[in-house]
C-alpha positions as CSV (number, residue, x, y, z in Angstrom):
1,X,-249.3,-66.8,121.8
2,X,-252.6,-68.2,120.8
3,X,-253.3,-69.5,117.2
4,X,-255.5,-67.3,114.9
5,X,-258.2,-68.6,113.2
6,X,-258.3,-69.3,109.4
7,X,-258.6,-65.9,107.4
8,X,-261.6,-67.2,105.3
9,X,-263.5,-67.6,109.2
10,X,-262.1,-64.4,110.1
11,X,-263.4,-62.6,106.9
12,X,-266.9,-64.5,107.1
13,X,-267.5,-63.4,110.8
14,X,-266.9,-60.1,109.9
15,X,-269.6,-59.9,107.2
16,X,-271.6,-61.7,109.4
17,X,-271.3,-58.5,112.2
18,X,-272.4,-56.3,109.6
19,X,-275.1,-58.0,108.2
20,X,-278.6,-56.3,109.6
21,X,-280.7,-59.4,108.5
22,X,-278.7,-61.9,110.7
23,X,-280.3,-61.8,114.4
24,X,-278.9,-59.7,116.5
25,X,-277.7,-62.3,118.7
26,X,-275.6,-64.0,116.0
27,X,-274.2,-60.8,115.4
28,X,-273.0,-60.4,118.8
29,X,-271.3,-63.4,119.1
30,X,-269.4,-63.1,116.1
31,X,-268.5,-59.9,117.3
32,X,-267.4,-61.2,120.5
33,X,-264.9,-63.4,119.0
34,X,-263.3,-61.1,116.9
35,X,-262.8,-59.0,120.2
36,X,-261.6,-62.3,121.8
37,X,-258.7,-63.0,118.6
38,X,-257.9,-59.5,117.4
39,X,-258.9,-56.8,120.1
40,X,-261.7,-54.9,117.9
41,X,-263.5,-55.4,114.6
42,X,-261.2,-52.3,113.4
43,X,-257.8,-54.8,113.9
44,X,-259.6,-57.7,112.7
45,X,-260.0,-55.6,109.3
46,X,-257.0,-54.6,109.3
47,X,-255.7,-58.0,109.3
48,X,-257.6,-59.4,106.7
49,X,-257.0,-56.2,104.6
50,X,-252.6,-57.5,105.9
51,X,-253.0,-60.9,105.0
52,X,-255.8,-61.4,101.8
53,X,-253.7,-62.1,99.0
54,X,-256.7,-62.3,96.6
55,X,-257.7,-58.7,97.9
56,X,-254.2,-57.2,96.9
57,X,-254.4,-58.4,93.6
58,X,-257.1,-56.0,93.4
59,X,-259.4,-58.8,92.0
């Protein structure tokens, strides 16, 4: 099994993908290593949402 990367990459790629003023191309190459890691941007949430301790404290 292959090593994740770092939750704090993972998060920032993700707001990267949904950013409309980063260039499309950036965009899809974050996007394409999310698919790579997690399968979709939906599991990729989902496991920042599993694993962000600073986002279940609700701060």
């Amino acid at each position: 099994m292959q090593e994740l990367p770092p939750l704090t990459l993972v998060k920032t790629w993700l707001e990267v993908v949904q950013l409309l003023e980063i260039p499309i191309s950036i965009r899809e190459k974050r996007s394409k290593l999310i698919t790579y890691y997690f399968g979709s941007i939906e599991q990729a949430q989902i496991y920042v949402e599993d694993n962000d301790d600073y986002n279940i404290l609700g701060v």
